[in-house]
N, C-alpha and C positions, 0 to 999 in steps of 0.2 A: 504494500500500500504506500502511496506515496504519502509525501504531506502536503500540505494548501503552499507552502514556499515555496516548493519544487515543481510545481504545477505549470507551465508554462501559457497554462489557458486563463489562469487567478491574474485578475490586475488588483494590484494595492490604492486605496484608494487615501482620501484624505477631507475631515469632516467639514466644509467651506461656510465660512457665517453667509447666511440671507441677505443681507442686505450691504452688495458691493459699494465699497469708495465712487466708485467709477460714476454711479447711478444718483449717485446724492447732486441733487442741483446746485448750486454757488451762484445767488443773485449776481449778474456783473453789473457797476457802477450805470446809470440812465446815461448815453448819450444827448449830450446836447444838442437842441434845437438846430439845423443848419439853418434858419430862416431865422435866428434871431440871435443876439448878442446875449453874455453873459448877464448884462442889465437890465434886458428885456426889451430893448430897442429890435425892431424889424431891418434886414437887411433893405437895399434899393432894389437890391432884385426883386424881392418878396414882393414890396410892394407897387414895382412897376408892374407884375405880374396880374397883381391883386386886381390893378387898373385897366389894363389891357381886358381881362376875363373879363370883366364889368361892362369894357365898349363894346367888346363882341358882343356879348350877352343880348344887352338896350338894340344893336343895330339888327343883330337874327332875329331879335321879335317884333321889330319894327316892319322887317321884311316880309317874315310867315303873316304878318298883320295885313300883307300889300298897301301900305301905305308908304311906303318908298317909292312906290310905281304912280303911274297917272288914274289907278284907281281907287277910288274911295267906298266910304263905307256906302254912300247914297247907290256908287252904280252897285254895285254887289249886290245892294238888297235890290235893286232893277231888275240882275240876272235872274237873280230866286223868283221873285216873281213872275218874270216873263219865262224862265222855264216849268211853274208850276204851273201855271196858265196853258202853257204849250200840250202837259202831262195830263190836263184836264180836258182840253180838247181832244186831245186823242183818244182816251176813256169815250168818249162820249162817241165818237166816231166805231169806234170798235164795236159798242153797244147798237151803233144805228144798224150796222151791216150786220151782226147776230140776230138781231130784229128781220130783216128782210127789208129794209126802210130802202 
């Protein structure tokens, strides 16, 4: 009989605590701000940034508004109305000829 030493198929093991170094987290220091100073002043970048976003902003909604263009709010509601007017007539026309009119 052999012994468990001699065994070449026995691996020795060894008893490992639960909870590795490696795993434990270590808050690192907050980086600071790149957009602002250690005083709390705003960089020129930041806030040319800040500005710029803000005119696009005003002029994209000015545009999806069409009022940038030669259109106003007056023809717009013109359109609606002359194409719901259009949508009525037609209805109505559809209905003549299901009739036999």
């Amino acid at each position: 009989m052999t012994k468990p030493e001699d065994d070449p198929n026995v691996l020795d093991g060894e008893i490992v605590d639960e909870t590795p170094t490696a795993a434990i987290a270590v808050p690192s220091p907050p980086l600071p701000d790149p957009d602002y100073s250690t005083g709390g002043v705003p960089s020129f970048d930041f806030v040319r940034d800040k500005i710029e976003n803000r005119y696009n902003t005003s002029v994209g909604s000015v545009e999806v508004a069409g009022l940038g263009t030669d259109t106003t709010a007056e023809t717009l509601d013109k359109q609606i109305a002359d194409r719901d007017q259009a949508a009525k007539d037609r209805l109505a026309e559809i209905r003549r000829s299901m009739r036999g009119e």
